[in-house]
MITORDO-912603 format. One record per atom (N, C-alpha, C, O): atom name; residue number from 0; chain; x, y, z; residue in one letter. Coordinates in nm, 4 decimals, padded with zeros to 6 digits. Layout:
REM residues N
+-------+-----+--------+----------+----------+----------+---------+
: atomo : num : cadena :       px :       py :       pz : residuo :
+-------+-----+--------+----------+----------+----------+---------+
:    CA : NUM :      A :        X :        Y :        Z :       a :
...
+-------+-----+--------+----------+----------+----------+---------+
REM end
This chain:
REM residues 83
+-------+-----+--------+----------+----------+----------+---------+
: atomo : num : cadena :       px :       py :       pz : residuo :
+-------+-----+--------+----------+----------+----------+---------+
:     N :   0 :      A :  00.5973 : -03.1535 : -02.9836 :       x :
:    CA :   0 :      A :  00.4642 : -03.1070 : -03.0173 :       x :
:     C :   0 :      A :  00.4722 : -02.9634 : -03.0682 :       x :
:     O :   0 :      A :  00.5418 : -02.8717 : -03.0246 :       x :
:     N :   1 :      A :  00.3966 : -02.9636 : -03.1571 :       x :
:    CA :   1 :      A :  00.3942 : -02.8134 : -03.2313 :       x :
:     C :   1 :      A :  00.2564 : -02.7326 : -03.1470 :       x :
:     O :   1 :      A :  00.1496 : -02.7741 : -03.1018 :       x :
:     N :   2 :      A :  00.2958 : -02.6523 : -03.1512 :       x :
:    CA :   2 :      A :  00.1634 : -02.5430 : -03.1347 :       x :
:     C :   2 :      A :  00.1902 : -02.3792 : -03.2022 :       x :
:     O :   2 :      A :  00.2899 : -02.3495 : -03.2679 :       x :
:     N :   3 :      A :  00.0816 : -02.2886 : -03.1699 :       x :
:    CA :   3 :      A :  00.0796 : -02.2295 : -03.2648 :       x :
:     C :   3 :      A : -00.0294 : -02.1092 : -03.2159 :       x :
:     O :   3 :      A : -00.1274 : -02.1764 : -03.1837 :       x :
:     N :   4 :      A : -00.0547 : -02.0061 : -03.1994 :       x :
:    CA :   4 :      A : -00.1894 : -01.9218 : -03.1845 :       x :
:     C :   4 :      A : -00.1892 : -01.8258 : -03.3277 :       x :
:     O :   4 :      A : -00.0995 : -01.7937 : -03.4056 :       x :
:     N :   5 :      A : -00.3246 : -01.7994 : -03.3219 :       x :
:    CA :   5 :      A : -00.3415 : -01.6764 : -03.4026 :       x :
:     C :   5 :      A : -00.4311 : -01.5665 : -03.3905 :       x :
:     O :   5 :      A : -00.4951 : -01.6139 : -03.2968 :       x :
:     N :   6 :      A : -00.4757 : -01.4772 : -03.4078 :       x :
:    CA :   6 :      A : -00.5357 : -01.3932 : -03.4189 :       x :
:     C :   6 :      A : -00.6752 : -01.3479 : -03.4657 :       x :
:     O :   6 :      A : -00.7341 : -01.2409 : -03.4501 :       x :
:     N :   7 :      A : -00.7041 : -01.4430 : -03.5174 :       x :
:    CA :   7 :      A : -00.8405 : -01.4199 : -03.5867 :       x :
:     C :   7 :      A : -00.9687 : -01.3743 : -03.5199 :       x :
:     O :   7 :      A : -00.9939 : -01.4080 : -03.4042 :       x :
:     N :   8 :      A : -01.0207 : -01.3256 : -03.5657 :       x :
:    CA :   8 :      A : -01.1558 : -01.2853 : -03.4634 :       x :
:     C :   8 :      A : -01.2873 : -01.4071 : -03.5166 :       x :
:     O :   8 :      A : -01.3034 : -01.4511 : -03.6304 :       x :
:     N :   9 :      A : -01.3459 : -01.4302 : -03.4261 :       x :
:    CA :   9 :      A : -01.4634 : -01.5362 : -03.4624 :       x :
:     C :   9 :      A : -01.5239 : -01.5552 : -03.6058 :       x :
:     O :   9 :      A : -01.5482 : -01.6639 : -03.6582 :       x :
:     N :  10 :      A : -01.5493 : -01.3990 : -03.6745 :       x :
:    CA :  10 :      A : -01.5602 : -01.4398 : -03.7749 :       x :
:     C :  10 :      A : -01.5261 : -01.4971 : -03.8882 :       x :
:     O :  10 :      A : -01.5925 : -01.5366 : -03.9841 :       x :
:     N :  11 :      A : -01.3783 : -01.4960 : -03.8570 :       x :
:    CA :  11 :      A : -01.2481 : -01.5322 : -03.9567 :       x :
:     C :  11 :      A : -01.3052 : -01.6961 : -03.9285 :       x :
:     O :  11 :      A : -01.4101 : -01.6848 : -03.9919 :       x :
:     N :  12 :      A : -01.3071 : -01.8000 : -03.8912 :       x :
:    CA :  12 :      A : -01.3368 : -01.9164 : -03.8701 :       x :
:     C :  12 :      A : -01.4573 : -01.9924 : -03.8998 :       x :
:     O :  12 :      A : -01.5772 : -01.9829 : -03.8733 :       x :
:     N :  13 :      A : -01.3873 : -02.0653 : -03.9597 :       x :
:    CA :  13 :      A : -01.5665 : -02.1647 : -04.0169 :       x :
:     C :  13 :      A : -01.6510 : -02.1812 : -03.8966 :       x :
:     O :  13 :      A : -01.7658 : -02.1368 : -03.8987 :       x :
:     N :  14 :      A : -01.5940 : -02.2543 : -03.7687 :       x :
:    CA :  14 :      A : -01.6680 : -02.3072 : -03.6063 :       x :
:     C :  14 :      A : -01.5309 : -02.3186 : -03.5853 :       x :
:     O :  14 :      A : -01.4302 : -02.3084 : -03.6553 :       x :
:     N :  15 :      A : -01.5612 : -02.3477 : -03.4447 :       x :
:    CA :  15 :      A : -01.4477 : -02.3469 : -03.3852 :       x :
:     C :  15 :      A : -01.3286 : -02.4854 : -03.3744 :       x :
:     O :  15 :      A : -01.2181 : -02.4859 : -03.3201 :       x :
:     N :  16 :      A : -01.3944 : -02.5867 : -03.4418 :       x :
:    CA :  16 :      A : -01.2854 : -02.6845 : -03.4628 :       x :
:     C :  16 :      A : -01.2944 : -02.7008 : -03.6019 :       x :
:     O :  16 :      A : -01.3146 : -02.8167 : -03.6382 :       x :
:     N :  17 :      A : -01.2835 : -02.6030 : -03.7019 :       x :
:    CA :  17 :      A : -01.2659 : -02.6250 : -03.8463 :       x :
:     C :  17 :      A : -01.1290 : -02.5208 : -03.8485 :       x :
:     O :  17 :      A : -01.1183 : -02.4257 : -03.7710 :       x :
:     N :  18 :      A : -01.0322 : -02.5550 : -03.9465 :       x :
:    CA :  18 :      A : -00.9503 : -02.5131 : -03.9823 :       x :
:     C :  18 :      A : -01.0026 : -02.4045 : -04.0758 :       x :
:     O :  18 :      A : -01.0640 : -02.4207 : -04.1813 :       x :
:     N :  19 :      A : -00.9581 : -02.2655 : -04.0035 :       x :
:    CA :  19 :      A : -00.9632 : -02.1126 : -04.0621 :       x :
:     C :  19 :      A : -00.8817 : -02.1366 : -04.1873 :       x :
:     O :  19 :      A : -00.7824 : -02.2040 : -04.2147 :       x :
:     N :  20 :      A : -00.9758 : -02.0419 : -04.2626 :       x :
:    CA :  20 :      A : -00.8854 : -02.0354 : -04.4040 :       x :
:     C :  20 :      A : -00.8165 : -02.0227 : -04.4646 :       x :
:     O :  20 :      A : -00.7993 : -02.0649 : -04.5790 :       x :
:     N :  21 :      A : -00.7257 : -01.9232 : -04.3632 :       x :
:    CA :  21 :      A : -00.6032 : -01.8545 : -04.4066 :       x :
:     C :  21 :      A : -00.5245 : -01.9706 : -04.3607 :       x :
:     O :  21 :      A : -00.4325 : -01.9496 : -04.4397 :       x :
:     N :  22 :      A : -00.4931 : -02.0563 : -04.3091 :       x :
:    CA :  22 :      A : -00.4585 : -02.1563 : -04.2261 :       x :
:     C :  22 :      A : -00.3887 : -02.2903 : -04.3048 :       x :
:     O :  22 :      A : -00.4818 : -02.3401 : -04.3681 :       x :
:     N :  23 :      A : -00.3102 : -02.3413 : -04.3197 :       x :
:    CA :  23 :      A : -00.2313 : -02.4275 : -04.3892 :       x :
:     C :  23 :      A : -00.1938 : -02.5390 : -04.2913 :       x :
:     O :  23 :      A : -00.1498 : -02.4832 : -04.1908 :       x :
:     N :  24 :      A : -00.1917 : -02.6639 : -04.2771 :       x :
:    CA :  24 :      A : -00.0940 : -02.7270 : -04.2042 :       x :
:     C :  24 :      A :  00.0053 : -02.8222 : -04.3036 :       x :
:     O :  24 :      A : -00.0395 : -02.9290 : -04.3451 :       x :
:     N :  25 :      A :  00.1266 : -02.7833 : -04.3355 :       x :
:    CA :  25 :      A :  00.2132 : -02.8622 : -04.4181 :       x :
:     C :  25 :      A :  00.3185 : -02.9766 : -04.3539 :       x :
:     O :  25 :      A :  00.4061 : -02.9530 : -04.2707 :       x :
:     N :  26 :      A :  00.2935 : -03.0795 : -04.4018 :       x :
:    CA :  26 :      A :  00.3423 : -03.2180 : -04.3671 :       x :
:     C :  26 :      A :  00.4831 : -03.2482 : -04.4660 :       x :
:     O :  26 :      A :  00.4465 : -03.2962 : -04.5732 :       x :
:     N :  27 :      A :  00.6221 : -03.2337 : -04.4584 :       x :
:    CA :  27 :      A :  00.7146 : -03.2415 : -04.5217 :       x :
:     C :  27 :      A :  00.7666 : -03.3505 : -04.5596 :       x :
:     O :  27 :      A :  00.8693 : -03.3689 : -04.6250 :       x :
:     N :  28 :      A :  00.6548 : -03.4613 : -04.4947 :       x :
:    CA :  28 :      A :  00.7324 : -03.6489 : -04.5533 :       x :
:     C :  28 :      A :  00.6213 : -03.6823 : -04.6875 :       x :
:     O :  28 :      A :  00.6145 : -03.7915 : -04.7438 :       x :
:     N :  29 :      A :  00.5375 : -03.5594 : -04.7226 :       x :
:    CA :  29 :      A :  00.5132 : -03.6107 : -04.8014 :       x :
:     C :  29 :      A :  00.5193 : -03.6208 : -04.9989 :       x :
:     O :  29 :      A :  00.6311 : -03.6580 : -05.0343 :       x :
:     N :  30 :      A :  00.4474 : -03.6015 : -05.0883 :       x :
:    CA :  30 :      A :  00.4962 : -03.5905 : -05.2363 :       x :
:     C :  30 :      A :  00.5779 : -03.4256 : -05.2504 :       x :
:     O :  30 :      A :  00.5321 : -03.3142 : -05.2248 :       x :
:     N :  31 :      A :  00.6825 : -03.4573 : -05.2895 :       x :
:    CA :  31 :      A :  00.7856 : -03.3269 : -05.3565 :       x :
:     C :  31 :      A :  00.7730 : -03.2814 : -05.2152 :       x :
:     O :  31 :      A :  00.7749 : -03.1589 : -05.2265 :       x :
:     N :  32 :      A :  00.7613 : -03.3092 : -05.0899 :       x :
:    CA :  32 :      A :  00.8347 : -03.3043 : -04.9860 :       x :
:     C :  32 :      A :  00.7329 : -03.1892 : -04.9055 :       x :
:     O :  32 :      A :  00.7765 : -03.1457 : -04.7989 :       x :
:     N :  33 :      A :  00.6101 : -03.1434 : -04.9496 :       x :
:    CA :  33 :      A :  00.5019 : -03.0943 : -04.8752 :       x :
:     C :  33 :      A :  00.3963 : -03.0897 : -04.9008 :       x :
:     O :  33 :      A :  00.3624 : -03.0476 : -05.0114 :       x :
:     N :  34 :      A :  00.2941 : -03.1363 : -04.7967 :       x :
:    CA :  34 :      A :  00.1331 : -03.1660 : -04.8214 :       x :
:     C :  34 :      A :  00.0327 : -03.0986 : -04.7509 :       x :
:     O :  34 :      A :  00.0114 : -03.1100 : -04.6302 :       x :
:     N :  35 :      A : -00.0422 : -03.0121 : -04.8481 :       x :
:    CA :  35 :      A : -00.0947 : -02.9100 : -04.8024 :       x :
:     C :  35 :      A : -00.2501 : -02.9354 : -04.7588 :       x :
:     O :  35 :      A : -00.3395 : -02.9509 : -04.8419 :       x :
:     N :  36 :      A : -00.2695 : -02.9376 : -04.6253 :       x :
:    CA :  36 :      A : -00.3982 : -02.9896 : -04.5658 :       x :
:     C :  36 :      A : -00.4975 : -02.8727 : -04.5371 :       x :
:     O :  36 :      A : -00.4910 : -02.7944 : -04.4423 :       x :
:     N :  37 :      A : -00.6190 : -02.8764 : -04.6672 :       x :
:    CA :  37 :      A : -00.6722 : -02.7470 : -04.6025 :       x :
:     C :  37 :      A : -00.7936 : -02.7985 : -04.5582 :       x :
:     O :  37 :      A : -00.7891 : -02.9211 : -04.5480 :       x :
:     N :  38 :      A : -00.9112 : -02.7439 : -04.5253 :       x :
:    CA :  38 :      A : -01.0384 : -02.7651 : -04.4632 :       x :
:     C :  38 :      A : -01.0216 : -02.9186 : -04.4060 :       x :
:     O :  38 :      A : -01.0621 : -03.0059 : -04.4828 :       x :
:     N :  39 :      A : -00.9749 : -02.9553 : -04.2995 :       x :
:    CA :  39 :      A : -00.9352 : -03.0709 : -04.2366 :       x :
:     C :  39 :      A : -01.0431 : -03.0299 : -04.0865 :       x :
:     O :  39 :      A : -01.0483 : -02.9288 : -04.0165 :       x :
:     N :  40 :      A : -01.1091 : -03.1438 : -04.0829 :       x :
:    CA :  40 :      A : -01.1485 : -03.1120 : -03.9013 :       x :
:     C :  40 :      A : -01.0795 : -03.1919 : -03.7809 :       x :
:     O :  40 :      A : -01.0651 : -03.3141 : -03.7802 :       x :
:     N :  41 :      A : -01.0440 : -03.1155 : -03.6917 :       x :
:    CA :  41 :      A : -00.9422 : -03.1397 : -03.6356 :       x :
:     C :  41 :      A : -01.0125 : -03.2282 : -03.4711 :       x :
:     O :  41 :      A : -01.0208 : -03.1813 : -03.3576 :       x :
:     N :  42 :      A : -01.0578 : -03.3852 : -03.5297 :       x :
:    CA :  42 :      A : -01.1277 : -03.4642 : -03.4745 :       x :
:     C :  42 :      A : -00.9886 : -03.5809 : -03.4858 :       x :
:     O :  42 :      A : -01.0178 : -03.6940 : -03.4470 :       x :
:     N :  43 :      A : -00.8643 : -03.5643 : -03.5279 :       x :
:    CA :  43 :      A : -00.7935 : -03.6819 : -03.4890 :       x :
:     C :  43 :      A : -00.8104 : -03.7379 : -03.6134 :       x :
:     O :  43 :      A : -00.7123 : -03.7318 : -03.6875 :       x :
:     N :  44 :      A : -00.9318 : -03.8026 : -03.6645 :       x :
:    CA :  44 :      A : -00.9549 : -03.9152 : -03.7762 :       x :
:     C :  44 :      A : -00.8813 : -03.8845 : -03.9238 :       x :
:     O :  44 :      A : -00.8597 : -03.9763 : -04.0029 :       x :
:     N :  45 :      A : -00.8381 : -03.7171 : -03.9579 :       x :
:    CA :  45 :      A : -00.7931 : -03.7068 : -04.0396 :       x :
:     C :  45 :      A : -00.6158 : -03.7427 : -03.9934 :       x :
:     O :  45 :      A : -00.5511 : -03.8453 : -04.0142 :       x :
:     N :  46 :      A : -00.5869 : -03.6525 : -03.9455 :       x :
:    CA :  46 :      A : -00.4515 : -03.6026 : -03.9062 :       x :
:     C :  46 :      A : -00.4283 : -03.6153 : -03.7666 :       x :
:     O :  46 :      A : -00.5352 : -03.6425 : -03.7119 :       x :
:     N :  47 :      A : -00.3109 : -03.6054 : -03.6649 :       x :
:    CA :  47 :      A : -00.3273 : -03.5731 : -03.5395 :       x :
:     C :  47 :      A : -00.3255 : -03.4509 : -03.5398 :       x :
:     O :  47 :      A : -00.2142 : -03.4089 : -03.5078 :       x :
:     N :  48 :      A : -00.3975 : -03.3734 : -03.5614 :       x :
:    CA :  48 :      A : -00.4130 : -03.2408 : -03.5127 :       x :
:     C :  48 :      A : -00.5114 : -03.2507 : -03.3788 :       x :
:     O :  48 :      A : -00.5623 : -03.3514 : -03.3297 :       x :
:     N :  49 :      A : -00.5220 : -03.0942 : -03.3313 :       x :
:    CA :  49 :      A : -00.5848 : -03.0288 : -03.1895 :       x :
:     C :  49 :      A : -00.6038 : -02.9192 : -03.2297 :       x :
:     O :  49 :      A : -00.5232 : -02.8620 : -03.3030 :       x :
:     N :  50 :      A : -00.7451 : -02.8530 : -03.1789 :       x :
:    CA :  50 :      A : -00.7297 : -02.7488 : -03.1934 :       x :
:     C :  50 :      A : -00.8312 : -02.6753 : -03.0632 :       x :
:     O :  50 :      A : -00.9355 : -02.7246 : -03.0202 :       x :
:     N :  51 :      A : -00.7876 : -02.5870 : -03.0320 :       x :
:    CA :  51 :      A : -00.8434 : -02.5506 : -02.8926 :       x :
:     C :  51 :      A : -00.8709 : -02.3576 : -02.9073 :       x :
:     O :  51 :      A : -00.7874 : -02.2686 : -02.9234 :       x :
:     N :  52 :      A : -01.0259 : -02.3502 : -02.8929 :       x :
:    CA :  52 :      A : -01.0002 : -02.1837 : -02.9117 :       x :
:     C :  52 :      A : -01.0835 : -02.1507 : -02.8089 :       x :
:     O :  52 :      A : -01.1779 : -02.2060 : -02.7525 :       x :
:     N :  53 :      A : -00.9954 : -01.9924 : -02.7928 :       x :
:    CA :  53 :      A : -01.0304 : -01.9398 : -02.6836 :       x :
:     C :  53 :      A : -01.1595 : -01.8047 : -02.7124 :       x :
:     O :  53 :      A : -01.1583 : -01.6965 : -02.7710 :       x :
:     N :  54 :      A : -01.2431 : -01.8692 : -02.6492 :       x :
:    CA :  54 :      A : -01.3426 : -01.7477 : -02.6521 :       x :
:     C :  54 :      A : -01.3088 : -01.6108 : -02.5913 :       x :
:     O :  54 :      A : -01.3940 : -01.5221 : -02.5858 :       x :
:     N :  55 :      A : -01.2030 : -01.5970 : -02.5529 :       x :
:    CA :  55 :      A : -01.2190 : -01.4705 : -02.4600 :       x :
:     C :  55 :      A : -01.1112 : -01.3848 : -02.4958 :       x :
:     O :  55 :      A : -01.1211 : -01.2624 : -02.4865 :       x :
:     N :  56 :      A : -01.0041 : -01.4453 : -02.5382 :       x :
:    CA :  56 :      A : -00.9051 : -01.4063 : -02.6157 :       x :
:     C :  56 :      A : -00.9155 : -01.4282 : -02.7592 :       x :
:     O :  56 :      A : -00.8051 : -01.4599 : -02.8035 :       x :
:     N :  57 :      A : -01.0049 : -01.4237 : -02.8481 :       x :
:    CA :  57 :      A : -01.0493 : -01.4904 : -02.9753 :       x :
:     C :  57 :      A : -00.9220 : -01.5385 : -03.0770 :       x :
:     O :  57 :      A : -00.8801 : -01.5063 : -03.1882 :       x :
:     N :  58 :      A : -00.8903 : -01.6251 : -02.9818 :       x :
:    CA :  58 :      A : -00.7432 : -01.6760 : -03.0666 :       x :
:     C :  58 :      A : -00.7724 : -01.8437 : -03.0653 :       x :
:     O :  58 :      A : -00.8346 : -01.8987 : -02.9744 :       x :
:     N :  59 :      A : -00.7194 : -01.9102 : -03.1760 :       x :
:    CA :  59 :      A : -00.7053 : -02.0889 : -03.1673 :       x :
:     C :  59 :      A : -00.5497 : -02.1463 : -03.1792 :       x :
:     O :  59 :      A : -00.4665 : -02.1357 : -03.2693 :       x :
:     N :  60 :      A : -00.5473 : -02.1900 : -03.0922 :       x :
:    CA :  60 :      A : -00.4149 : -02.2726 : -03.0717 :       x :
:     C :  60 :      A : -00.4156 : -02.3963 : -03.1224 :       x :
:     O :  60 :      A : -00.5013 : -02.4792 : -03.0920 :       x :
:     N :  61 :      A : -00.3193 : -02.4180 : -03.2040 :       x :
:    CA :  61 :      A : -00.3486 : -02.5921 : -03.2918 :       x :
:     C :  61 :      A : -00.1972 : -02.6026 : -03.2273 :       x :
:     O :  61 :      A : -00.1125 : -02.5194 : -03.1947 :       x :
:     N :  62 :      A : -00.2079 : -02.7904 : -03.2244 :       x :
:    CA :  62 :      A : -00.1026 : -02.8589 : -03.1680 :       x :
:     C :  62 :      A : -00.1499 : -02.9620 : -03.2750 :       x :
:     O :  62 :      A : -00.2514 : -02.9899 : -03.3387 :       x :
:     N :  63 :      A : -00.0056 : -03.0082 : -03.2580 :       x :
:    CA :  63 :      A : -00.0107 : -03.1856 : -03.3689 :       x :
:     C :  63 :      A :  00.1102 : -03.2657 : -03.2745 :       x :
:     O :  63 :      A :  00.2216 : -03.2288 : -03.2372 :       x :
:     N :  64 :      A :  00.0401 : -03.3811 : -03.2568 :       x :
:    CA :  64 :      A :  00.1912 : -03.4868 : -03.2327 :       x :
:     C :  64 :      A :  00.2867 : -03.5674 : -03.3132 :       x :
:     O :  64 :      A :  00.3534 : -03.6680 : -03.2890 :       x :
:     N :  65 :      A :  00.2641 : -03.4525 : -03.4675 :       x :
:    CA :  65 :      A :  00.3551 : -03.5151 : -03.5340 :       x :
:     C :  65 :      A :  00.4263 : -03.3843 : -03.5066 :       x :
:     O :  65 :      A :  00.3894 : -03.2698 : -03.4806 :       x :
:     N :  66 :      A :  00.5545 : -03.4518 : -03.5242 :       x :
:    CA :  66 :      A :  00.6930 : -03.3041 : -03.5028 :       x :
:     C :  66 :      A :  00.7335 : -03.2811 : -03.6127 :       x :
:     O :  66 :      A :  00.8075 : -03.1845 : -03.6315 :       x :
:     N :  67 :      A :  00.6877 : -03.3812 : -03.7351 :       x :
:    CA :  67 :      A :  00.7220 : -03.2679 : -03.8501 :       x :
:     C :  67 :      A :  00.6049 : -03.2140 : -03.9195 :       x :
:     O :  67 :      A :  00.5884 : -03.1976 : -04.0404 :       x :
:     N :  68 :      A :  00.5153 : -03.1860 : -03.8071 :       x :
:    CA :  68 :      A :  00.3850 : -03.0934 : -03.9093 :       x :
:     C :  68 :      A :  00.4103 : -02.9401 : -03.8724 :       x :
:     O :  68 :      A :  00.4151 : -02.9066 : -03.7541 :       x :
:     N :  69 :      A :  00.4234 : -02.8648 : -03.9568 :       x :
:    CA :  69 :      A :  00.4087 : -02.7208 : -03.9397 :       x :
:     C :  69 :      A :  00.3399 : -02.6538 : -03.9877 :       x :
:     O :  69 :      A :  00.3142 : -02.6547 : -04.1081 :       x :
:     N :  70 :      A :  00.2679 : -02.5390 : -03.8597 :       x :
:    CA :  70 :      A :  00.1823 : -02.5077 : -03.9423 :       x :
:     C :  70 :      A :  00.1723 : -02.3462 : -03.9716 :       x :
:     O :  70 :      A :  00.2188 : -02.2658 : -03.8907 :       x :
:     N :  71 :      A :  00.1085 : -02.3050 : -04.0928 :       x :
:    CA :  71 :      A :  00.1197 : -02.1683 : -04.2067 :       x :
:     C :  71 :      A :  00.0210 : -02.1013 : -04.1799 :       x :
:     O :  71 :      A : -00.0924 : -02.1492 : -04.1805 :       x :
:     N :  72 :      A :  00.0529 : -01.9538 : -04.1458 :       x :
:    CA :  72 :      A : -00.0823 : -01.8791 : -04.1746 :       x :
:     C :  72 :      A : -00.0515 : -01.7660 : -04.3267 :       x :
:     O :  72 :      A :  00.0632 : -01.7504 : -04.3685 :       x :
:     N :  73 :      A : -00.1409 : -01.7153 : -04.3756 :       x :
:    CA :  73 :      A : -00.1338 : -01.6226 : -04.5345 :       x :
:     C :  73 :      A : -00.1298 : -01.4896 : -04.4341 :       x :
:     O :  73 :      A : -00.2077 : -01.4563 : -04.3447 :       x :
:     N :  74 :      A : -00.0288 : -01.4374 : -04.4755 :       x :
:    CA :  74 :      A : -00.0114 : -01.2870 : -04.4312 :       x :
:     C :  74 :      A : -00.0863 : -01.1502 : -04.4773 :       x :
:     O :  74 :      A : -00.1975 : -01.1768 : -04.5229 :       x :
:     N :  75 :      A : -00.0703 : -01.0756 : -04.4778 :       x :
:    CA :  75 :      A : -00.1173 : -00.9747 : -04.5823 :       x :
:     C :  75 :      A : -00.0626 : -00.9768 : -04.6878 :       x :
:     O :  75 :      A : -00.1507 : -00.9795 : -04.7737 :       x :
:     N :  76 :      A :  00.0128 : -00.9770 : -04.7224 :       x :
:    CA :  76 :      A :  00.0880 : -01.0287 : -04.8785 :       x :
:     C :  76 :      A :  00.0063 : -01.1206 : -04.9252 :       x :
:     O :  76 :      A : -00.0536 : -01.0871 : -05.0274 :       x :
:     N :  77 :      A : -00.0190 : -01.2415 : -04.8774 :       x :
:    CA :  77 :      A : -00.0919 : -01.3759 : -04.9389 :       x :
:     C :  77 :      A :  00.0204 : -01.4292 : -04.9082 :       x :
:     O :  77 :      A : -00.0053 : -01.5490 : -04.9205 :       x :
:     N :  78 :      A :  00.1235 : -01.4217 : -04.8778 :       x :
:    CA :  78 :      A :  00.2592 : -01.5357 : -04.8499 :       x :
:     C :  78 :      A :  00.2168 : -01.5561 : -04.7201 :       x :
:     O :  78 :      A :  00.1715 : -01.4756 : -04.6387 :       x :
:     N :  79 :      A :  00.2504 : -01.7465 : -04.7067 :       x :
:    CA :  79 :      A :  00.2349 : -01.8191 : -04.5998 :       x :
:     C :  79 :      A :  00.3874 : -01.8397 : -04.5376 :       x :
:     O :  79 :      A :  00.4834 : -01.8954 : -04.5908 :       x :
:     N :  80 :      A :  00.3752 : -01.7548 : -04.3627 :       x :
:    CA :  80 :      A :  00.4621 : -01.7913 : -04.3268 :       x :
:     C :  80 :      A :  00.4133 : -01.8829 : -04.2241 :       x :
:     O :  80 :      A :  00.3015 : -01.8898 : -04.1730 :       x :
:     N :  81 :      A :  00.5497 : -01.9722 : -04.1979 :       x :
:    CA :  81 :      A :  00.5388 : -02.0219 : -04.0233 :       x :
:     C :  81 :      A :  00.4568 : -01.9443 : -03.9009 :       x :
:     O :  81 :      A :  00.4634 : -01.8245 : -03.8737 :       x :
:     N :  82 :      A :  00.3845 : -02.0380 : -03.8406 :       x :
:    CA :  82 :      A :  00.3188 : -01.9283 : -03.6930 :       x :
:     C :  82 :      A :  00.4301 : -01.9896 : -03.5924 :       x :
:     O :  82 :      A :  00.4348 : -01.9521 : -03.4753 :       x :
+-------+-----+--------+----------+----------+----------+---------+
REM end
């Protein structure tokens, strides 16, 4: 299982189970070997994703039970690294 936190403060986030913008989850089995999932809600029906945020620490932790999903945040550069 993958997981993952980040940093964002509340406003950075659509709600709290929408995938933040800066936010990528890339799937490597798929065309030219990565598939870039953006505004996905993380209800299962798309993807197995999870996503769980913490009000108090204003951070969201995403998990997937696929082991080859990884997931990207955009840096200050705009380059997406691994979280």
């Amino acid at each position: 299982m993958k997981s993952a936190k980040t940093g964002y403060a509340v406003d950075d986030l659509f709600e709290e189970f929408y995938i933040p913008k800066a936010v990528k989850a890339i799937a490597p089995d798929a065309i030219n070997g990565l598939r870039f999932l953006n505004s996905v809600y993380f209800d299962g029906s798309e993807e197995e994703f999870n996503a769980v945020f913490d009000s108090e620490t204003k951070k969201q932790q995403f998990t997937s039970t696929n082991p080859n999903l990884v997931f990207f945040v955009r840096n200050t550069n705009g380059e997406y690294v691994p979280l």
